[in-house]
N, C-alpha and C positions, 0 to 999 in steps of 0.2 A: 856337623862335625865332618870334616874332610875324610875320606878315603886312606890318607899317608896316617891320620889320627888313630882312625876307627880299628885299623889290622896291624898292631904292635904287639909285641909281647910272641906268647904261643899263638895268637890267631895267625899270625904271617902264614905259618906253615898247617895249619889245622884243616882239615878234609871239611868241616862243618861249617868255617868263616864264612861262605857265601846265604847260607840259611840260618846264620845263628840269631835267636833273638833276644841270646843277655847281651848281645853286643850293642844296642842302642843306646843303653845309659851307662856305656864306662866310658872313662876318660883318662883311664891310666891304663900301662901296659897289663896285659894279663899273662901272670907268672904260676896260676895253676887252676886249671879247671877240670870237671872231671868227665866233660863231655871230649875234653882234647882226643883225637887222631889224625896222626899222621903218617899214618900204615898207606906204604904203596908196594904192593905185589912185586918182585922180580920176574921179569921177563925169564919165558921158556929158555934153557940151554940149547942152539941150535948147534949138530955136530953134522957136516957131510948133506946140509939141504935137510934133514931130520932133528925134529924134536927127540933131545937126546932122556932115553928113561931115568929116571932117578935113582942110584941105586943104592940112597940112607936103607936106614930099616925101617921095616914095618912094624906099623901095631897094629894089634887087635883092637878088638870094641870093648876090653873089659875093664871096669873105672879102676882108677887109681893106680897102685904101683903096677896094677900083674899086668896093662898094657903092655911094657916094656922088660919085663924081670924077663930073665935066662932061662929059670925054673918052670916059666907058666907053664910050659909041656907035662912036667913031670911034677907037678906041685900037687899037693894031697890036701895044705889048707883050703878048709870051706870058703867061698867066695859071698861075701853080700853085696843087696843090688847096689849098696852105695859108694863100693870099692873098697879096699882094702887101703889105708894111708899112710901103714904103719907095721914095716915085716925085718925080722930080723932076717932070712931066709933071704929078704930082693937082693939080687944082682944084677 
């Protein structure tokens, strides 16, 4: 099987096409697999010769909503290890 054959479909663009080994026995395009990635980093923001800081927000380490809620400072509900997924309270 040719090379033009072998990387149609989502292999064209897949991080994994060069080491993948479901791709020896297909012979039609592949329209979905669930090793597919295509994740490429974005390059640093450089401002003035410096790497410029990011200034999204921050989260914390705590799972689920309270990473991100408004309230996590001043929140009173108990937290469990597996996070919370479900608060009336998030903002």
């Amino acid at each position: 099987m040719s090379d033009h054959m072998k990387y149609q479909g989502l292999c064209t663009t897949c991080n994994h096409a060069p080491s993948c080994v479901r791709m020896k026995n297909i012979n039609m395009p592949v329209l979905y697999c669930e090793e597919f990635d295509d994740y490429v980093p974005s390059p640093p923001k450089i401002v003035n010769g410096d790497i410029a800081q990011s200034k999204e927000k921050t989260y914390d380490k705590s799972a689920g909503l309270c990473c991100n809620c408004e309230n996590r400072e001043t929140c009173v509900i108990p937290k469990s290890e597996g996070g919370i997924w479900h608060c009336e309270a998030y903002r």
